[in-house]
C-alpha positions in Angstrom: 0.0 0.0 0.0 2.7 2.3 0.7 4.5 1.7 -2.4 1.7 2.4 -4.3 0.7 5.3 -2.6 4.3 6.6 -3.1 3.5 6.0 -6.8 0.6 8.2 -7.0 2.4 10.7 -5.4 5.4 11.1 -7.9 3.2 10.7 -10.7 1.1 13.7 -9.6 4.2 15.7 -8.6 5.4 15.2 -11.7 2.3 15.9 -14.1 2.2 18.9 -11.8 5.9 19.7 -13.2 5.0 18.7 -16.7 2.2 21.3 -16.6 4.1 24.2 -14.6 6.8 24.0 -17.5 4.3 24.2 -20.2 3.0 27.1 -19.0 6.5 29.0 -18.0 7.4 28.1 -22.0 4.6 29.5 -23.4 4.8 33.1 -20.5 8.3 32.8 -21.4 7.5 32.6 -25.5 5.1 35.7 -24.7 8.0 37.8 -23.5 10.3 37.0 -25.9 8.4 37.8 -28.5 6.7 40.8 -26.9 3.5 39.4 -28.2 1.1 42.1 -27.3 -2.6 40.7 -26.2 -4.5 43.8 -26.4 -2.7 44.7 -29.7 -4.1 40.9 -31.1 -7.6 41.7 -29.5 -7.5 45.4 -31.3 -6.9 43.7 -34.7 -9.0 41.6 -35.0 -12.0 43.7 -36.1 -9.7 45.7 -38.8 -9.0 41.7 -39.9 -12.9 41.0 -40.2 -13.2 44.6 -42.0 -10.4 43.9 -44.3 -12.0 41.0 -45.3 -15.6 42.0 -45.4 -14.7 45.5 -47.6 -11.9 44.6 -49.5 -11.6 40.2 -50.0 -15.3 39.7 -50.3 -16.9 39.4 -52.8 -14.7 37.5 -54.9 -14.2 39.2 -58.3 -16.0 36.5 -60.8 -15.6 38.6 -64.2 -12.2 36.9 -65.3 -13.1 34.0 -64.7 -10.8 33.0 -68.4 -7.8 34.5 -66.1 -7.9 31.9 -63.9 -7.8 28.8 -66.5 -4.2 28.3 -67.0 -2.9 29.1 -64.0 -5.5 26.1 -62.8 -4.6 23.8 -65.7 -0.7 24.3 -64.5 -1.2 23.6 -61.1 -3.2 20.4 -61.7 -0.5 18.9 -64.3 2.6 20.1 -61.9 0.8 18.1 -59.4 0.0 15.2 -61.5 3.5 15.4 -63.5 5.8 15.9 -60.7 3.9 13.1 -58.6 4.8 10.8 -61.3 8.2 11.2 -61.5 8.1 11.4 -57.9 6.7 7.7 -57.4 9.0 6.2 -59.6 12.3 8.2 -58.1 10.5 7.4 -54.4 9.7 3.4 -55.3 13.6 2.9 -56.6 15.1 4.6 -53.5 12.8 2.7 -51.2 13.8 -0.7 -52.4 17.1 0.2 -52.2 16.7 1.8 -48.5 14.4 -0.7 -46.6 15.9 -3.3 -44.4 14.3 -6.2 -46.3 15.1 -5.4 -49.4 18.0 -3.1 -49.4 21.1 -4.8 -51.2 23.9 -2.6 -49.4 23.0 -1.3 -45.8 25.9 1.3 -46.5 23.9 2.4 -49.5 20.9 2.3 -47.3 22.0 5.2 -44.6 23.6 7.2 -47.3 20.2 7.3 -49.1 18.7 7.6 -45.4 20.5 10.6 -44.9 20.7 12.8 -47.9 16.8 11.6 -48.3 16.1 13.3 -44.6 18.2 16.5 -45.3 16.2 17.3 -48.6 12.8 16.2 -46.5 13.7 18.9 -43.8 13.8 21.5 -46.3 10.3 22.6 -47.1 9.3 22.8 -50.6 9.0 26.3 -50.7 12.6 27.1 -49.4 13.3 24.7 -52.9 11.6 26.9 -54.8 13.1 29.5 -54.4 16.1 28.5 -54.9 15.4 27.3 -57.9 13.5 30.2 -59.1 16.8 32.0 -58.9 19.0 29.4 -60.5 16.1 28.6 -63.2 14.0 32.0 -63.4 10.1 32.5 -62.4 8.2 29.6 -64.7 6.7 26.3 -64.1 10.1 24.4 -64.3 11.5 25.4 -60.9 7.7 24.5 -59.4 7.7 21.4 -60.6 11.5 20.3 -59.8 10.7 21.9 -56.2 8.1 19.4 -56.0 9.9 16.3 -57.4 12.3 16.8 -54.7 9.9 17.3 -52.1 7.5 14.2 -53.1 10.4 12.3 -53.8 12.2 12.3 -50.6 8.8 12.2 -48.8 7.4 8.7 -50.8 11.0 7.5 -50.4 10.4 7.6 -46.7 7.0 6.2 -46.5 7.6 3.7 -49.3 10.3 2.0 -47.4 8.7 1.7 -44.1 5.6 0.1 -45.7 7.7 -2.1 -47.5 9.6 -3.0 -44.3 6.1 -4.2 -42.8 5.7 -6.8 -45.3 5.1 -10.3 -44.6 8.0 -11.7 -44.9 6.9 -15.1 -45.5 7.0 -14.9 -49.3 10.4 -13.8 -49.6 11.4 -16.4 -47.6 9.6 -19.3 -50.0 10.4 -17.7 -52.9 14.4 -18.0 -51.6 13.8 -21.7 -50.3 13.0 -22.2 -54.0 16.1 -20.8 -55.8 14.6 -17.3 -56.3 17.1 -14.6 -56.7 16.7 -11.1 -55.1 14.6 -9.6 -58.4 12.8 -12.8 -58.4 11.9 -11.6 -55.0 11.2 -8.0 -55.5 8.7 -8.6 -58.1 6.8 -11.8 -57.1 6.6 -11.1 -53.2 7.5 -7.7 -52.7 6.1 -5.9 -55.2 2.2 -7.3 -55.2 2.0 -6.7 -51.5 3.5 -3.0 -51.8 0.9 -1.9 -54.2 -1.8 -1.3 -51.9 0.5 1.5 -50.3 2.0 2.0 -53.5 -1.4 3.4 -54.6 -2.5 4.9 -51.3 0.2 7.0 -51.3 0.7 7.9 -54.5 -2.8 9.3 -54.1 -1.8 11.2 -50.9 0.7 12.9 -53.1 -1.1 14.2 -55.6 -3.3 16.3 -53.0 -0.2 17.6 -51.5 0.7 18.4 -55.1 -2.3 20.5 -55.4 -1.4 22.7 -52.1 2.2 22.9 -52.7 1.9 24.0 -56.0 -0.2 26.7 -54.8 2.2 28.0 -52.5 5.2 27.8 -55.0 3.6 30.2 -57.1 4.4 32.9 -54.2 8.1 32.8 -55.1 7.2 32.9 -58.8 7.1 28.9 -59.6 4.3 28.4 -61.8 0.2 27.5 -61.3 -1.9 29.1 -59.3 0.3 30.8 -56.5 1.5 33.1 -59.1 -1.4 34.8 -60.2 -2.2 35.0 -56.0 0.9 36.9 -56.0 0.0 38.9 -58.7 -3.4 40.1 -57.9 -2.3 40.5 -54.2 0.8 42.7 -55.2 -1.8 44.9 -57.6 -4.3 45.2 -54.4 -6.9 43.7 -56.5 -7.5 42.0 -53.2 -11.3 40.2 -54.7 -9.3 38.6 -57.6 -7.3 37.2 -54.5 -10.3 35.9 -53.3 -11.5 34.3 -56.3 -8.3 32.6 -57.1 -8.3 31.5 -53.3 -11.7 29.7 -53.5 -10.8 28.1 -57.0 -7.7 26.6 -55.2 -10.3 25.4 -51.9 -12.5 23.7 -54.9 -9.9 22.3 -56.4 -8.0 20.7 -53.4 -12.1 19.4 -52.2 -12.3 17.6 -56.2 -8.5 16.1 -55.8 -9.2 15.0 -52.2 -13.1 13.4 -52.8 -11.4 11.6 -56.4 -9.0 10.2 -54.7 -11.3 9.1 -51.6 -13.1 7.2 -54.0 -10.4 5.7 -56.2 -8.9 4.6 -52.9 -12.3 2.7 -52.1 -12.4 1.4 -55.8 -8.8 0.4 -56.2 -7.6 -0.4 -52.5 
């Protein structure tokens, strides 16, 4: 009894600790920043004017405007998630424990895979807007990078949670290591091949929206545009084409899941 009353004890005292700290990070995060609380409570009404005057409605007369940019950031979704899923599939056979033919080869891929992860997709962009110029070509290698290294990840690790049963008949029977790859590896991967691959293309659709702020192509761009012209309901419109279009990509892709899956 007293042991387990001890227990109790240090496991109060020390989700009281846990809590104390939160809170003296977040006072201390207020000071550091010298977030002002009144100021955030002042603005909010010129936020909700701003976008009652200026963003709303949204500007529907150019609504031909609006096509392209649309039409690019669907296809430097769809294109760059396909060279993605191939780049990604290769590096996660060659990174997963099960079916990785070098381990050395493995944590070099591990590595450089996880330092081009870390960097978001925008940071790529503009880097390669300046190496490359403002167009659809630095979007699109911005996100072959970025979905790359991201399937590559999650690739391996489903691959890794395979049933290894099937490898190991296939072996017992004088299979070699492609023998493997496409009779027992391959088949059971393609359910997460295609679930994935699906996930993708949505965050396709929301990156490539973004990259257009740095001057990368689709429909970011013209955001840019109409936002640095203060034609702030053109903003608007552009915005709710990109929430339709992200609500069509992610409903499709429900389904085809269901369908497919």
């Amino acid at each position: 009894m007293m042991n387990t009353s001890l227990d109790t004890k240090t496991s109060k005292i020390k989700k009281s600790l846990n809590i104390f700290l939160f809170i003296s990070v977040i006072l201390f995060s207020v000071w550091y920043v010298e977030f002002d609380l009144m100021g955030f409570f002042y603005a909010i009404p010129t936020f909700v004017q701003f976008i009652l005057t200026d963003f709303l409605p949204p500007d529907m007369s150019e609504m031909k405007t609006f096509i392209e940019p649309v039409i690019d950031t669907i296809l430097l979704a769809f294109i760059a998630t396909g060279i993605a899923c191939v780049l990604g599939l290769v590096l996660a056979i060659l990174m997963a424990q099960n079916t990785a033919p070098s381990k050395t080869v493995a944590l070099v891929l591990k590595a450089a895979l996880t330092f081009c992860r870390n960097i978001p997709a925008l940071v790529w962009a503009a880097i390669l807007v300046v190496i490359f110029g403002i167009g659809n070509l630095p979007g699109l290698l911005a996100l072959v990078v970025f979905g790359t290294s991201f399937l590559a990840r999650v690739y391996s690790e489903a691959i890794e949670e395979l049933d290894g049963h099937a490898e190991e008949a296939i072996v017992a029977v004088g299979g070699n290591y492609f023998h493997v790859l496409k009779h027992a590896v391959i088949p059971q991967f393609m359910p997460s091949f295609l679930n994935w691959s699906l996930f993708m293309v949505e965050i396709g659709i929301r990156a490539s929206a973004i990259l257009g702020l740095v001057g990368a192509g689709g429909l970011g761009t013209l955001i840019k545009q109409t936002m640095d012209l203060f034609q702030y309901d053109k903003t608007a419109m552009a915005i709710v084409i990109m929430i339709v279009l992200i609500m069509i990509v992610e409903t499709t892709s429900q389904k085809l899941r269901e369908r497919i899956i």
